[in-house]
DRENLUMPA-833810 format. One record per residue (C-alpha): residue number from 1; residue in one letter; chain; y, x, z. Coordinates in nm, 4 decimals. Layout:
# residues N
+------+------+-------+----------+----------+----------+
| resi | resn | chain |        v |        u |        w |
+------+------+-------+----------+----------+----------+
|  NUM |    A |     A |        Y |        X |        Z |
...
+------+------+-------+----------+----------+----------+
//
This chain:
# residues 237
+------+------+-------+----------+----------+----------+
| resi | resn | chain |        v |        u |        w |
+------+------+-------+----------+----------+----------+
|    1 |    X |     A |   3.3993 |  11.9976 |  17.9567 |
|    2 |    X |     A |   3.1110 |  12.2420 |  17.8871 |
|    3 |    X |     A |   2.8828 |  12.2979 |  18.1734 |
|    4 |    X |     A |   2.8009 |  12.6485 |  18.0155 |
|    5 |    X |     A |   2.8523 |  12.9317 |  18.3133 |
|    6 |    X |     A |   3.0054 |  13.3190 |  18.2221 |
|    7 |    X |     A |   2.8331 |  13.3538 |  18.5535 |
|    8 |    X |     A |   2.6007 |  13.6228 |  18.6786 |
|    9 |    X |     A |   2.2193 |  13.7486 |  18.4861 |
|   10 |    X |     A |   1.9361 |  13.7422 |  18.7238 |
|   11 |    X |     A |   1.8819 |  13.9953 |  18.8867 |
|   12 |    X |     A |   2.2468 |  14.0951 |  18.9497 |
|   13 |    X |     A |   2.2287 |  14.1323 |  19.2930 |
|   14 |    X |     A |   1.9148 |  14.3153 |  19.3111 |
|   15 |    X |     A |   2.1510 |  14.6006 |  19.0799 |
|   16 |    X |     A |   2.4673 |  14.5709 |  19.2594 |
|   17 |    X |     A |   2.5192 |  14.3750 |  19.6105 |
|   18 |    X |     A |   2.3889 |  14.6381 |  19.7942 |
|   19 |    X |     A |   2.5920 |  14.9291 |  19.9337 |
|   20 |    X |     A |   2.2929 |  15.1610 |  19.8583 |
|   21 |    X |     A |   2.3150 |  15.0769 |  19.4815 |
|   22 |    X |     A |   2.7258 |  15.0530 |  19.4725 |
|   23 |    X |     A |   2.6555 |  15.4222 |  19.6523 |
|   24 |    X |     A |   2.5062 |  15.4951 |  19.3484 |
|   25 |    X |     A |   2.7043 |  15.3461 |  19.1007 |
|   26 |    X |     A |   3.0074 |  15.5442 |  19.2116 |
|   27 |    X |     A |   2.8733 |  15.8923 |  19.2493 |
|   28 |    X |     A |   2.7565 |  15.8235 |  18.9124 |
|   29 |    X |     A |   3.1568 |  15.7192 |  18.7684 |
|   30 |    X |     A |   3.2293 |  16.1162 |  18.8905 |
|   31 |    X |     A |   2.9418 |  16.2766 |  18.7544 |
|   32 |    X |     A |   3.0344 |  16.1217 |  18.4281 |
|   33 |    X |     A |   3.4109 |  16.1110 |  18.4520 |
|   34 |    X |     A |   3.2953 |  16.5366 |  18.4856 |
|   35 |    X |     A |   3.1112 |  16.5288 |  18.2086 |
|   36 |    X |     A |   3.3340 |  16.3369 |  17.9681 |
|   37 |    X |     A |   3.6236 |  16.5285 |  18.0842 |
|   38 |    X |     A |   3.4696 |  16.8412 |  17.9501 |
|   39 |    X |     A |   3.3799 |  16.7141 |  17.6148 |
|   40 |    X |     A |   3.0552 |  16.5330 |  17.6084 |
|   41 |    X |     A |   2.9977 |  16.2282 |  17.4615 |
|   42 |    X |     A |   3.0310 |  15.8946 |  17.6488 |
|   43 |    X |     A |   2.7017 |  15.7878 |  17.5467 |
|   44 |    X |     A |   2.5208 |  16.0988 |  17.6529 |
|   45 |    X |     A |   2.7002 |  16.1438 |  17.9423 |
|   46 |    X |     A |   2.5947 |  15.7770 |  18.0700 |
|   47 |    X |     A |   2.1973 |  15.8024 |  17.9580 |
|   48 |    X |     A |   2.2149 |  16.1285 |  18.1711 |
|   49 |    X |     A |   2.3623 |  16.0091 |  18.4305 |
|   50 |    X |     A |   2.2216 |  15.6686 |  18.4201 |
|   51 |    X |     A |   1.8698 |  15.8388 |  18.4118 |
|   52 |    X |     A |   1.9539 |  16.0716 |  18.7197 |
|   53 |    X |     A |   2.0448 |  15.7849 |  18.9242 |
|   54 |    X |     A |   1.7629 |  15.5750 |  18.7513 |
|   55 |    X |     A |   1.9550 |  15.3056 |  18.6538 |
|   56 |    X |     A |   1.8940 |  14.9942 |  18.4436 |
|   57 |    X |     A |   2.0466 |  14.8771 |  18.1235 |
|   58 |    X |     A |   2.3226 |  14.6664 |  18.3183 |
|   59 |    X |     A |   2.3441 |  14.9750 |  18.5329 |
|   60 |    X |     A |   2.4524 |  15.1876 |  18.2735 |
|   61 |    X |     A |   2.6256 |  14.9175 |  18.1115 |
|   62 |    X |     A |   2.8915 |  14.9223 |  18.3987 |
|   63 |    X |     A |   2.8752 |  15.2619 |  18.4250 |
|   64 |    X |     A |   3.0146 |  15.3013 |  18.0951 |
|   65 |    X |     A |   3.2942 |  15.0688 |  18.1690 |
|   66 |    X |     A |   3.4164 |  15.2128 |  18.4655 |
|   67 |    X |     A |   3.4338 |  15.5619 |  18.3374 |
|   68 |    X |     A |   3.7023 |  15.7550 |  18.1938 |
|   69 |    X |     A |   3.8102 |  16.1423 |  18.1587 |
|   70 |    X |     A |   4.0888 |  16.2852 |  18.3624 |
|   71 |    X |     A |   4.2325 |  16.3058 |  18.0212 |
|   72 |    X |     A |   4.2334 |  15.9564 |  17.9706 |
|   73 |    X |     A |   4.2939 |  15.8103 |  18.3159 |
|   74 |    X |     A |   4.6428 |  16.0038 |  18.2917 |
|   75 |    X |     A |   4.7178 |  15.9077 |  17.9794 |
|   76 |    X |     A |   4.6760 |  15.5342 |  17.9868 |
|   77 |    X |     A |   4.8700 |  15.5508 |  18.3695 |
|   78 |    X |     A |   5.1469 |  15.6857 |  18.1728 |
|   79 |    X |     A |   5.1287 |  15.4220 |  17.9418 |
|   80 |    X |     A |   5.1015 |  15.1563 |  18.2204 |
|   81 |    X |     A |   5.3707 |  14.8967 |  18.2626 |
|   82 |    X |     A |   5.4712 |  14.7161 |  18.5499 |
|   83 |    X |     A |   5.5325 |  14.2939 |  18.5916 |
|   84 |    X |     A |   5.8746 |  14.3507 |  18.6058 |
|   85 |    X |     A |   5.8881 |  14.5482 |  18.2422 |
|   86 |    X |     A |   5.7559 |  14.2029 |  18.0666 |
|   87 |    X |     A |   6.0433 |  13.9968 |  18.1713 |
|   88 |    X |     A |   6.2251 |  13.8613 |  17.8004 |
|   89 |    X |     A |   5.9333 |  14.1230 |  17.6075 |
|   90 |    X |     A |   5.7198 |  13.9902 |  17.3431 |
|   91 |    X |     A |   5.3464 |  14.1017 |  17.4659 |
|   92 |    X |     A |   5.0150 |  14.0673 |  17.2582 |
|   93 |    X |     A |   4.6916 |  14.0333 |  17.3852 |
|   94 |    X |     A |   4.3252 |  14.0619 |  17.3261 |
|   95 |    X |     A |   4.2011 |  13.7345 |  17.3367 |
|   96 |    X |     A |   3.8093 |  13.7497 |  17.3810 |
|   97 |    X |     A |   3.8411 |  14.0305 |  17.6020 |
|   98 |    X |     A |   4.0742 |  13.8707 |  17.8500 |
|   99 |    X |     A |   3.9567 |  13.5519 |  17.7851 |
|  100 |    X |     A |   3.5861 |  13.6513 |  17.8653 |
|  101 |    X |     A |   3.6726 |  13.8649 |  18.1827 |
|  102 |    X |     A |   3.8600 |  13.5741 |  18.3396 |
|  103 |    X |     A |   3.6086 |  13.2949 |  18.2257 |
|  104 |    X |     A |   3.3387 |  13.6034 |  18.4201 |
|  105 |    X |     A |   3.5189 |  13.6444 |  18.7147 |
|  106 |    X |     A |   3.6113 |  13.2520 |  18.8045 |
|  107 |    X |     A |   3.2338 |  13.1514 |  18.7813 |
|  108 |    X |     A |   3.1688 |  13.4905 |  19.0375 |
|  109 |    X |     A |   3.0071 |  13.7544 |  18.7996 |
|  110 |    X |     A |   3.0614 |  14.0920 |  18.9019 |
|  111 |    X |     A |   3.3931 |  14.2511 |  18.8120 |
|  112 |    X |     A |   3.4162 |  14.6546 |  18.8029 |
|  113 |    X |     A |   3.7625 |  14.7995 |  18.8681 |
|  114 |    X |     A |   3.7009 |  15.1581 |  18.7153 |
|  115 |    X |     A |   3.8648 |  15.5024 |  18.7189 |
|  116 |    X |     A |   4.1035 |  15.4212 |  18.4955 |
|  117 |    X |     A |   4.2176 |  15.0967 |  18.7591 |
|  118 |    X |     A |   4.1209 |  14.8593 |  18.4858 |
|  119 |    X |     A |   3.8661 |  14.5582 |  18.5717 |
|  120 |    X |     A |   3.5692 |  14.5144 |  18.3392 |
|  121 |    X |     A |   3.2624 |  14.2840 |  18.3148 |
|  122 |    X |     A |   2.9386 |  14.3012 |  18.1522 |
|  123 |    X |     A |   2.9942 |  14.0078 |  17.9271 |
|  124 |    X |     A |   3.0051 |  14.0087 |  17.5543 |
|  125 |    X |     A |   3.1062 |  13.8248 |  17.2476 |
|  126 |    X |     A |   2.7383 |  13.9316 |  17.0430 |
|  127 |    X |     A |   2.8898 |  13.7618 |  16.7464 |
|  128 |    X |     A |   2.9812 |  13.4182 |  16.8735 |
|  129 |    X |     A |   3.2199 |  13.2673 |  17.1232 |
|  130 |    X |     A |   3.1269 |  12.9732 |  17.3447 |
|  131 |    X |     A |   3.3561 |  12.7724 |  17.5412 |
|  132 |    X |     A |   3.2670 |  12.7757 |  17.8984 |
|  133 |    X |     A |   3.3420 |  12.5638 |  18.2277 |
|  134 |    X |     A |   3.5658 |  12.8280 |  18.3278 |
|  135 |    X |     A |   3.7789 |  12.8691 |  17.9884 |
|  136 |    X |     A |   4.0582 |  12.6116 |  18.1062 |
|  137 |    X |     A |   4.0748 |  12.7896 |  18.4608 |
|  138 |    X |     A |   4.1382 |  13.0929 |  18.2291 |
|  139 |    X |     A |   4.4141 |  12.9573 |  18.0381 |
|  140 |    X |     A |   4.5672 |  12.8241 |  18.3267 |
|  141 |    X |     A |   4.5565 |  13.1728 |  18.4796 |
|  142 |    X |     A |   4.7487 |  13.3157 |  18.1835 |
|  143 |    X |     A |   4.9794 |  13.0432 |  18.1994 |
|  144 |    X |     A |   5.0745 |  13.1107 |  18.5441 |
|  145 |    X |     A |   5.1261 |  13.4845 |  18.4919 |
|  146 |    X |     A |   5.3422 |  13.4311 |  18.1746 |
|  147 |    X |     A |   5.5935 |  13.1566 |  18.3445 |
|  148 |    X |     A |   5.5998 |  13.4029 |  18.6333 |
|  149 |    X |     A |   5.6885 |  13.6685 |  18.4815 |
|  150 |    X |     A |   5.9214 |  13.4767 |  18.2339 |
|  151 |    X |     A |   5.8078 |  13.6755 |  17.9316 |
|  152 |    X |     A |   5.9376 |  13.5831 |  17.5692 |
|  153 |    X |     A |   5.6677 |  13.5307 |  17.3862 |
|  154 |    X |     A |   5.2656 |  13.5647 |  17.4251 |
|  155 |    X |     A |   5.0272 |  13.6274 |  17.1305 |
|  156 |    X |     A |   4.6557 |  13.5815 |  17.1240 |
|  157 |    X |     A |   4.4595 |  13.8048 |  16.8670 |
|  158 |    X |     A |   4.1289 |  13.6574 |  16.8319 |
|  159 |    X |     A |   3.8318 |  13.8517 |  16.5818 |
|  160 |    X |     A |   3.8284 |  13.6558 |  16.3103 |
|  161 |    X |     A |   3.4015 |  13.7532 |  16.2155 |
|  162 |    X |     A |   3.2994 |  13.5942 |  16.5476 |
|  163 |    X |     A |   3.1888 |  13.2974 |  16.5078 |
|  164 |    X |     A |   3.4277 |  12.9950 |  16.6716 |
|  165 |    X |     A |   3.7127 |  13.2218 |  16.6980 |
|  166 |    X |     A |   3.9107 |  12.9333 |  16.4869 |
|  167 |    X |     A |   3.8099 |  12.6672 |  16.7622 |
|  168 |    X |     A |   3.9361 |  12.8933 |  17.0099 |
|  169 |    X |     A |   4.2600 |  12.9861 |  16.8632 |
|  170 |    X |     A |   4.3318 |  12.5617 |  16.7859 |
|  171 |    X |     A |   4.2312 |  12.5302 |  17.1471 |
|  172 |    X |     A |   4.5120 |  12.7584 |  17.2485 |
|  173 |    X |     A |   4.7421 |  12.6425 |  17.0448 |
|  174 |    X |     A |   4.6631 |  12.3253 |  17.1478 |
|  175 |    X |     A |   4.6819 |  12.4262 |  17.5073 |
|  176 |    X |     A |   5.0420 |  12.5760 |  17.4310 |
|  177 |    X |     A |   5.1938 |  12.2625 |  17.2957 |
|  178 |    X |     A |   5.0714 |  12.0600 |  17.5974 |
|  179 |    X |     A |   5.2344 |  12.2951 |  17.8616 |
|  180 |    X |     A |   5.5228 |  12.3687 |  17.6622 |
|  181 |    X |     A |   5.4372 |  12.7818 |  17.6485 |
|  182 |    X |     A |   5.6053 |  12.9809 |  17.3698 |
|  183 |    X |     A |   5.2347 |  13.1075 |  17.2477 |
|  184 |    X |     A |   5.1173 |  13.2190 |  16.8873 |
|  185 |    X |     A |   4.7615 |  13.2681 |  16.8116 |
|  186 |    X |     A |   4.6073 |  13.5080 |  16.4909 |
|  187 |    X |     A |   4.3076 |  13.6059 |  16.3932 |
|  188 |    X |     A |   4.2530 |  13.9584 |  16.2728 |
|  189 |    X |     A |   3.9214 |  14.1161 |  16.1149 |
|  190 |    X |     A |   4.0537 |  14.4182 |  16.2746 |
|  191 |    X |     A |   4.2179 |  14.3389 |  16.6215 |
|  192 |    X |     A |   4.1450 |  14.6442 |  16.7977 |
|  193 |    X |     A |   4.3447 |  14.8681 |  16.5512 |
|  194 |    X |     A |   4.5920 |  14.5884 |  16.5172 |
|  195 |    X |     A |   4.6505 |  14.5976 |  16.9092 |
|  196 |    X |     A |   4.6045 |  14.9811 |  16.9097 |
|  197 |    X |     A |   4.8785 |  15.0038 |  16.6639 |
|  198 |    X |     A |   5.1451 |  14.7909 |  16.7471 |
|  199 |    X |     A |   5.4769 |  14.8396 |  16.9098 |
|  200 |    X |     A |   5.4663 |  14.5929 |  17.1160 |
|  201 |    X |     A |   5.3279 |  14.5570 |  17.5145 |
|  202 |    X |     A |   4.9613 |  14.5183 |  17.4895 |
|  203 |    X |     A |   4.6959 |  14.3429 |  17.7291 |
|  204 |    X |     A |   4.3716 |  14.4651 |  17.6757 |
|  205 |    X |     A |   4.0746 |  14.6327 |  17.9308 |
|  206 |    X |     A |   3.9051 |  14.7891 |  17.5788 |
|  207 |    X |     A |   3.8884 |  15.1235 |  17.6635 |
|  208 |    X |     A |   3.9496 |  15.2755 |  17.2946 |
|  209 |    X |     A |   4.2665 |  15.0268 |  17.2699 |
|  210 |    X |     A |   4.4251 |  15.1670 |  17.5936 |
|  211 |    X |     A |   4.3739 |  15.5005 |  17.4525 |
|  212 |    X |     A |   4.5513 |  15.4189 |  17.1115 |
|  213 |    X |     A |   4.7971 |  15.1935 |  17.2402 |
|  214 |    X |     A |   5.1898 |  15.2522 |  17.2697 |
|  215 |    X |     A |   5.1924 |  15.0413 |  17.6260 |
|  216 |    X |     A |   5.0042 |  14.8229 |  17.7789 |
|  217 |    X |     A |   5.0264 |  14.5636 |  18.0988 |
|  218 |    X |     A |   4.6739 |  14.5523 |  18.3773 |
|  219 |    X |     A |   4.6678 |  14.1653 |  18.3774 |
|  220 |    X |     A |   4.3600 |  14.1408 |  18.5749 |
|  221 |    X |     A |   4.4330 |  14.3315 |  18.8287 |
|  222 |    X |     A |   4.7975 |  14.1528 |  18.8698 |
|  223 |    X |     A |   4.5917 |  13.8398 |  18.8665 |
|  224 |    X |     A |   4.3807 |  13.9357 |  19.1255 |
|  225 |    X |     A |   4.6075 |  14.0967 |  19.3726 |
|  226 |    X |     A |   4.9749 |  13.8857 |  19.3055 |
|  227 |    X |     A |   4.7585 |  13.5068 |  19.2825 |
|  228 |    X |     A |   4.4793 |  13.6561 |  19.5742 |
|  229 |    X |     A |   4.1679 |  13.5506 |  19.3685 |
|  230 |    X |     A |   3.8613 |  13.4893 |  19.5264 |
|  231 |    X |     A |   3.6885 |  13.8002 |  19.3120 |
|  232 |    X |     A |   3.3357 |  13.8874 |  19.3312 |
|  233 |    X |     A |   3.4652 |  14.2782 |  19.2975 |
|  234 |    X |     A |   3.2973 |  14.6158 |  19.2706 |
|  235 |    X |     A |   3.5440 |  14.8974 |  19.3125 |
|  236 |    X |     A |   3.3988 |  15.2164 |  19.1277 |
|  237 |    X |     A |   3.7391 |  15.4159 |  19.1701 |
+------+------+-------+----------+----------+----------+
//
């Protein structure tokens, strides 16, 4: 096993254990949630907002995540299914995304639930994918939810530039056969507008995906609340 950690940067705390700075960070989510709501673009909206509150990179980084338009929180609650929708449904999902968020918040990196009620971290692929000590606790995760929830059939759509994303889809493959799990694995050089396009039930916390997407399923936050995980959570609502 890989003693690699998705875990916290240093300095983390010093940007968000406080209540001063998570104060901050959620006056911030409004002001821009304003902003984009009457037009402006996300990334201006964050530097300004970022810059009134003074914030660092990671800061603004979260920021970012967390924020939506009233436009778009309504739309992707409409758009929101519930566990019991999934039973017998074929569902597809984003595999570095969830993959990396659940790998993030097992080793106790900070985990933003947003205005749009999805969870985000400040993770990143940058290219290349490496397995962590956390990765099996992630697919085990998964595992749980999709016996629970009896679904059909799960596939994982891995971005086929990033480096190792053929190691990762053998290991869940391999992972599938072992524990008996009706998965499928692909890799796309397009997965976002794969996912966005699809009919089928998506799982995704990409914000343009959820905008594009027919339906999609909040795993995350079903993880966190139905299996009570130990979460090291920022709520930005």
């Amino acid at each position: 096993m890989n003693n690699r950690n998705r875990g916290k940067n240093t300095g983390d705390d010093t940007l968000f254990a406080s209540e001063k700075q998570i104060s901050k960070l959620k006056s911030a989510v409004q002001d821009m949630q304003y902003l984009l709501t009457r037009g402006y673009p996300e990334k201006a909206s964050a530097e300004l907002a970022g810059n009134r509150y003074r914030f660092k990179s990671r800061q603004i980084q979260a920021l970012r995540g967390a924020s939506a338009s009233e436009m778009q929180i309504q739309n992707r609650k409409l758009k929101r299914l519930e566990a019991a929708d999934l039973k017998e449904k074929n569902v597809y999902l984003d595999g570095f995304n969830v993959l990396i968020l659940l790998e993030s918040l097992f080793s106790g990196a900070y985990i933003f639930e947003g205005a749009d009620g999805c969870f985000r971290d400040l993770s990143g692929v940058h290219g290349t994918y490496k397995r962590v000590s956390q990765t099996m606790s992630a697919m085990d995760a998964v595992a749980l939810f999709f016996r629970k929830n009896q679904l059909k059939k799960l596939v994982w759509i891995f971005d086929q530039p990033v480096s190792n994303s053929g190691r990762i889809k053998q290991l869940i493959l391999d992972f599938a056969v072992e524990n008996n799990l009706n998965w499928e694995a692909e890799l796309q050089y397009n997965p976002d507008k794969f996912l966005a396009e699809s009919s089928e039930i998506i799982i995704s916390s990409d914000a343009w995906i959820l905008d594009h997407c027919k339906k999609w399923f909040n795993l995350i936050g079903y993880l966190i609340e139905e299996e009570n995980l130990s979460v090291n959570l920022i709520r930005l609502l």
